[in-house]
C-alpha positions in Angstrom: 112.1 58.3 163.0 112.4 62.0 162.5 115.3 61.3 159.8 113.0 59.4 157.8 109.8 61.8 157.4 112.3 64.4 157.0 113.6 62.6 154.2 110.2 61.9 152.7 108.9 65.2 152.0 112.4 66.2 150.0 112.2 63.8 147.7 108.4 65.0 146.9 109.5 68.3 146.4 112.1 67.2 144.2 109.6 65.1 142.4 107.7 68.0 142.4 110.1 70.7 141.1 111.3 68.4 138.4 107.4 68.1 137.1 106.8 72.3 137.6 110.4 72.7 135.6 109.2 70.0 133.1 105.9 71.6 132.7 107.4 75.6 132.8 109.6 74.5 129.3 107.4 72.0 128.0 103.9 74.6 127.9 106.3 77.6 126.0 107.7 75.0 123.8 104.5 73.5 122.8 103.4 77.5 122.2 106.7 77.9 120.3 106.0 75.0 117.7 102.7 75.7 117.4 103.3 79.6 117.0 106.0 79.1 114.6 103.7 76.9 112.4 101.2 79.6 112.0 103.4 81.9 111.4 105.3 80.3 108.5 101.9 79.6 106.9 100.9 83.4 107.1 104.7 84.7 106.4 105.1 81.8 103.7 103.4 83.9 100.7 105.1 87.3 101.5 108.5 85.6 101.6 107.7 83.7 98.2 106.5 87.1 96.5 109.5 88.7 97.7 111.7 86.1 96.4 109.8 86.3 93.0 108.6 83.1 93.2 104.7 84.5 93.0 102.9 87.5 91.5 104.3 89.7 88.8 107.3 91.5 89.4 107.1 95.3 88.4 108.1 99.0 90.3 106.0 100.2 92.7 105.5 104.0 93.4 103.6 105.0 96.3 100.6 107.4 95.4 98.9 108.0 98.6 99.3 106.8 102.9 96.7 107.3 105.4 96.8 107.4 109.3 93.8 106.1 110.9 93.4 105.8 115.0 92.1 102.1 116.6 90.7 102.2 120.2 90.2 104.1 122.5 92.2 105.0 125.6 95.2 103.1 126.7 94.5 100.6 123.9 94.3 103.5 121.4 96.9 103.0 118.0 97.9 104.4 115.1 98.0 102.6 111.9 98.4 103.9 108.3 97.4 102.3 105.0 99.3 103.0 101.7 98.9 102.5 98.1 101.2 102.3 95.4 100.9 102.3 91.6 102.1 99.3 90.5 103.6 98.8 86.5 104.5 95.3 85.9 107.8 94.5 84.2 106.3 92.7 80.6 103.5 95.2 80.3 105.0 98.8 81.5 101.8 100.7 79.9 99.4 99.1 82.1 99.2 99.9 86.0 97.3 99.0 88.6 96.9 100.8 92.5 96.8 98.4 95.0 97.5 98.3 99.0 101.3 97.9 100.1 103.0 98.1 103.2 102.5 100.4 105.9 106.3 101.5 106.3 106.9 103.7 103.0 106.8 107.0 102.1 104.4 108.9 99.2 106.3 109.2 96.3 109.1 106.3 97.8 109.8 103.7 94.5 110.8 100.4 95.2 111.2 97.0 93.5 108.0 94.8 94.3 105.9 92.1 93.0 101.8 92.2 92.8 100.6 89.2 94.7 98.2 86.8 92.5 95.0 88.1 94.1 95.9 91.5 92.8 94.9 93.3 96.0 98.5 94.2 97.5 102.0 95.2 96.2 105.2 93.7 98.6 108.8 95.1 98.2 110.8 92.4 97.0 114.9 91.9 97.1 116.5 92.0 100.3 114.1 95.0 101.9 111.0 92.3 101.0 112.9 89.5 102.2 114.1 90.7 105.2 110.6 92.4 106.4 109.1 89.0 105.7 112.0 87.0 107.9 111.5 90.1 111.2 107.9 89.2 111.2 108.5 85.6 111.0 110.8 85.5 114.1 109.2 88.2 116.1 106.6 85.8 117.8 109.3 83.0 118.0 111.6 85.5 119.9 108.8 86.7 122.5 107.8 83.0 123.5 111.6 82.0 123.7 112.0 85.1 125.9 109.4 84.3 128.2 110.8 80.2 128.4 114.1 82.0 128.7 113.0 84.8 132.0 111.5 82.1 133.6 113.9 79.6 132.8 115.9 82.5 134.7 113.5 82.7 137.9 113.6 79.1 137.9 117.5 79.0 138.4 117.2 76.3 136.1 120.7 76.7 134.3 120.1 74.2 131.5 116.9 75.9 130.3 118.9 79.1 130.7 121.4 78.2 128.3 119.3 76.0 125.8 116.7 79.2 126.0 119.1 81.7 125.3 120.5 79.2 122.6 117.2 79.6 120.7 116.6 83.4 121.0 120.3 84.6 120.1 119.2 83.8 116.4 116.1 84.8 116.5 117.3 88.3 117.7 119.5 88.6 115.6 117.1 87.8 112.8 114.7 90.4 114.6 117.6 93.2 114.4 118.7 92.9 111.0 114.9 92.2 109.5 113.7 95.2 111.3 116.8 97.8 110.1 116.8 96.3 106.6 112.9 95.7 106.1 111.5 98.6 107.1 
């Protein structure tokens, strides 16, 4: 008799620990999918205007960057906003000042490409293109690295591997967006 009830409560913590590790990569992936969808659709028209495929390409020349202060206390930032004069390609005697990116320098000049609405200038080439793919795997990369960590805690060596499978890209993606982008 004691073999058998000892038997009986392995097998539902076996049941058990299969359902927790099911649950523990299925929640992050769920996350993942549904974080990478958003993303694309925000990223999506950066990426597009910094492959030329919409706006009007032109030079940009930054005119002016401001540092402003959000929060207060340990939640306390520093953000800037920038604005460059923007002369489109066909028409180089009109210009327009618009908002651009926060991570230039007044008086930089860089290739870019005046979104449709007419409100913001984005670099384009590979500085535009690569800024738009970092922020586009940033969020992938920090859900993959939690599934991965607790994949990790877990001892669960398949998750492990398939976890750190899906981040090495992302990473790397991360890396060079963030040296070349910015």
């Amino acid at each position: 008799m004691p073999r058998e009830q000892e038997q009986v409560p392995a097998a539902r913590s076996g049941t058990g620990m299969a359902v927790w590790t099911a649950l523990c990569l299925l929640v992050p992936g769920a996350l993942l999918v549904w974080l990478v969808v958003t993303i694309v659709g925000v990223v999506t028209p950066e990426l597009g205007a910094a492959l030329g495929r919409t706006g009007t390409p032109g030079t940009a020349t930054v005119v002016s960057c401001e540092s402003y202060t959000v929060g207060t206390g340990r939640s306390k930032r520093t953000n800037r906003d920038c604005e460059a004069r923007f002369v489109p390609d066909e028409q180089p005697g009109q210009s327009v000042v618009a908002g651009t990116v926060p991570d230039v320098e007044v008086g930089e000049v860089f290739p870019a490409v005046l979104t449709p609405e007419g409100d913001r200038v984005l670099p384009t080439r590979a500085r535009g293109v690569w800024r738009a793919l970092f922020q586009l795997a940033a969020l992938p990369f920090g859900l993959v690295l939690i599934a991965f960590l607790s994949a990790l805690m877990m001892r669960a060596r398949k998750a492990t591997v398939w976890t750190g499978a899906l981040g090495l890209p992302l990473l790397v993606v991360m890396v060079v967006g963030f040296l070349v982008g910015t």
